[in-house]
N, C-alpha and C positions, 0 to 999 in steps of 0.2 A: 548279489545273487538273491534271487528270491525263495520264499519257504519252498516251492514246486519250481523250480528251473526245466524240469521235462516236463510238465504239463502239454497236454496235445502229443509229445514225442514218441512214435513207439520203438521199442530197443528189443533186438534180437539178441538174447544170450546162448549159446552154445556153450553143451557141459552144465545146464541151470539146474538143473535139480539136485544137488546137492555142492559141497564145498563151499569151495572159493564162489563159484557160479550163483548158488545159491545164495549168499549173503549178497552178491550183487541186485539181483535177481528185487531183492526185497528190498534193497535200498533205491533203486531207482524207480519203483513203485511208489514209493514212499514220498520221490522226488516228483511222482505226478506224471508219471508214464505210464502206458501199456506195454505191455510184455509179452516177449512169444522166447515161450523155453521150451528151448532144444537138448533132446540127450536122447541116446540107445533107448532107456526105459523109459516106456512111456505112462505109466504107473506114478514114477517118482516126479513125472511131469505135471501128470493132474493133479498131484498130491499139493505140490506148491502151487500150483494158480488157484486151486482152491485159496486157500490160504490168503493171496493176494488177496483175489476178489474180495474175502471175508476180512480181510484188514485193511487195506487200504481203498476198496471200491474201485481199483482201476480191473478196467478188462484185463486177462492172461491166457495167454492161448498155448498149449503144451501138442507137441509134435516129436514124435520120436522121427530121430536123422542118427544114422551114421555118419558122420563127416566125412570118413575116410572115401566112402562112398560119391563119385560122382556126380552120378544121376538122384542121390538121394540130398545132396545139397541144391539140384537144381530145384527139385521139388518139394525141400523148405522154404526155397526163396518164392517163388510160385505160392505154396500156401500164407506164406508169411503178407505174400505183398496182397492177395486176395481176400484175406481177412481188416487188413487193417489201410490197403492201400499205398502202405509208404513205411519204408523204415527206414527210422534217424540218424540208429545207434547202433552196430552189431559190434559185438564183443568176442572174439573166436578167444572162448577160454578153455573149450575141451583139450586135454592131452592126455597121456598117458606114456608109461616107459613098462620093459620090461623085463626080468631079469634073466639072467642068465649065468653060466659059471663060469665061460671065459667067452671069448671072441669071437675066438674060431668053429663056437656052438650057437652061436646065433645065426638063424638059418633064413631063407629067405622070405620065408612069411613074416617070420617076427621082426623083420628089417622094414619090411614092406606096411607094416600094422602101424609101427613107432612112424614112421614117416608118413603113413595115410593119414593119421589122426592129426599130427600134430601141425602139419606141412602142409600137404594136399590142401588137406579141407580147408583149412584159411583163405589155401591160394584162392581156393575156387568158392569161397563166397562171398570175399571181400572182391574177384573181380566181378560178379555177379551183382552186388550191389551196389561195389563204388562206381558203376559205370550208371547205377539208376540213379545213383544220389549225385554225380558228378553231373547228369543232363537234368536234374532236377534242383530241388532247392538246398542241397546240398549233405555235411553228416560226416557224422563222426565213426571210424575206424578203430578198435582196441585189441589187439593181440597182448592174450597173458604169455609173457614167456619166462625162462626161468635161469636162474642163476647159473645154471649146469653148463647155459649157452656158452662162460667167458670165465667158467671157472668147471672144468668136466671129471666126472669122477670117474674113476676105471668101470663101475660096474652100471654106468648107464651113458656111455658114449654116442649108441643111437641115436639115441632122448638126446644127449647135447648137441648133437649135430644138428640134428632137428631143430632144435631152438635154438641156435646159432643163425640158421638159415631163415628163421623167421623175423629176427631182430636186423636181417639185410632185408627180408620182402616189407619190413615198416617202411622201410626205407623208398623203398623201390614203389610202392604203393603213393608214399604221402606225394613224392615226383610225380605219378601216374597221375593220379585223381588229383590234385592240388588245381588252384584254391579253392575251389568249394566244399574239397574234401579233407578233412582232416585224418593223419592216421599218426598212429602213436603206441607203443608198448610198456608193459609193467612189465619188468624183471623180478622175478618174485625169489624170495631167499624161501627152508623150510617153514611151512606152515601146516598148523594144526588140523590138516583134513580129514579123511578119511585114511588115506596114506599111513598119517602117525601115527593108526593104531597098531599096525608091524614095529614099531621103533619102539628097542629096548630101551630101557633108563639111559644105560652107557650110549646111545646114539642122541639121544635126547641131549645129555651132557655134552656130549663133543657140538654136538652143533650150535647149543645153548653159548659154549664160551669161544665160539668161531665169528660169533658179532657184538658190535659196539654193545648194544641194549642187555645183551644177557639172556634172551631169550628165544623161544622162536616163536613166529609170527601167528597171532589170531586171524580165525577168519572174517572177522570185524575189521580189521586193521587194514584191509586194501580198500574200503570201503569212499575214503577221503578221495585216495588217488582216482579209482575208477571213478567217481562223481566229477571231478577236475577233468577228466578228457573226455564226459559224454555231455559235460555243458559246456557254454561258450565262457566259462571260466578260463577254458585253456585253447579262447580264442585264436592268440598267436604262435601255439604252438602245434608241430606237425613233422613226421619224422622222428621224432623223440624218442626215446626207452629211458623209462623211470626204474630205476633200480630201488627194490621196495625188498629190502633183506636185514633189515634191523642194523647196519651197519657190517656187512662181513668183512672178515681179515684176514 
């Protein structure tokens, strides 16, 4: 692999101005891509492409999208493909869950939100694109999803349904658009987000000694994995979900 393996590639992140996104966001810049970050705020969007441009010289193009949003996913892809022509890479990393006190109190917005954000909007812009990269020269697919999918806590069953359901549309995608298209998923264990600033010491602990490592995950630390399925490092792979949880038990 070479210093820049996305050189020329542009990669669409969704969810990129901060977290997990964010650290993507800057590493495949880094690898010599342009970028088009997608999130709600569009503030936090220009804030990182600045920053891009000013560190790595690659162009960055910030778009605020709803995912959950239909029409507002058709016209990321629309602006995305009119600015740069083509995209290589998209990454549906936005999710979100939410809480609730029991079951029977989660109402149908809050059902409908967890499932827009997480679900929907994947569905509809990896079919949006894997159908341009599948009649074109082809590209790579990344759904972040999350350990909740295969392992579900009581106080976010939504959220795991949801990303259950995603780690089957990897599936059902990489079949769809294959061979030109690659798609593929991170299973991500707890990581240090924004999220973890609600998490008490004792949550920190429990989750801390729930994997192999002893820890939970930095946001540096997906960075390998997502490099590996937006180059053709992970050429022959496709359909896959990489479980990236420090080891859980």
């Amino acid at each position: 692999m070479t210093d820049q393996p996305l050189r020329d590639r542009t990669v669409l992140v969704t969810g990129g101005s901060r977290g997990l996104g964010r650290e993507m966001v800057l590493a495949f810049a880094a690898a010599g891509a342009e970028v088009v970050i997608a999130s709600r705020k569009l503030d936090g969007c220009r804030e990182l492409a600045a920053e891009v441009e000013a560190k790595h010289g690659r162009r960055a193009l910030a778009v605020a999208c709803n995912v959950s949003d239909w029409d507002q996913c058709g016209e990321l892809v629309e602006t995305a493909y009119a600015e740069f022509g083509r995209v290589d890479v998209l990454v549906n990393n936005a999710g979100m869950s939410l809480l609730y006190p029991s079951l029977d109190q989660v109402t149908e917005a809050m059902f409908d939100k967890v499932i827009g954000v997480n679900l929907k909007g994947p569905f509809r812009l990896s079919a949006l694109i894997g159908a341009r990269m599948a009649a074109g020269a082809g590209g790579s697919i990344l759904n972040i999803s999350s350990i909740e999918a295969t392992h579900p806590e009581p106080m976010a069953v939504p959220y795991a349904a949801a990303k259950a359901a995603l780690n089957n549309l990897t599936t059902g995608l990489a079949r769809t658009y294959g061979p030109r298209v690659r798609v593929n998923a991170i299973q991500c264990g707890p990581f240090a987000t924004d999220i973890a600033k609600a998490w008490t010491p004792e949550m920190v602990d429990y989750m801390s000694g729930h994997n192999a490592l002893g820890r939970i995950g930095q946001p540096a630390d997906i960075v390998g994995a997502a490099l590996y399925f937006a180059t053709e490092a992970s050429a022959f792979c496709t359909g896959s979900t990489l479980t990236l949880d420090g080891g859980w038990r």
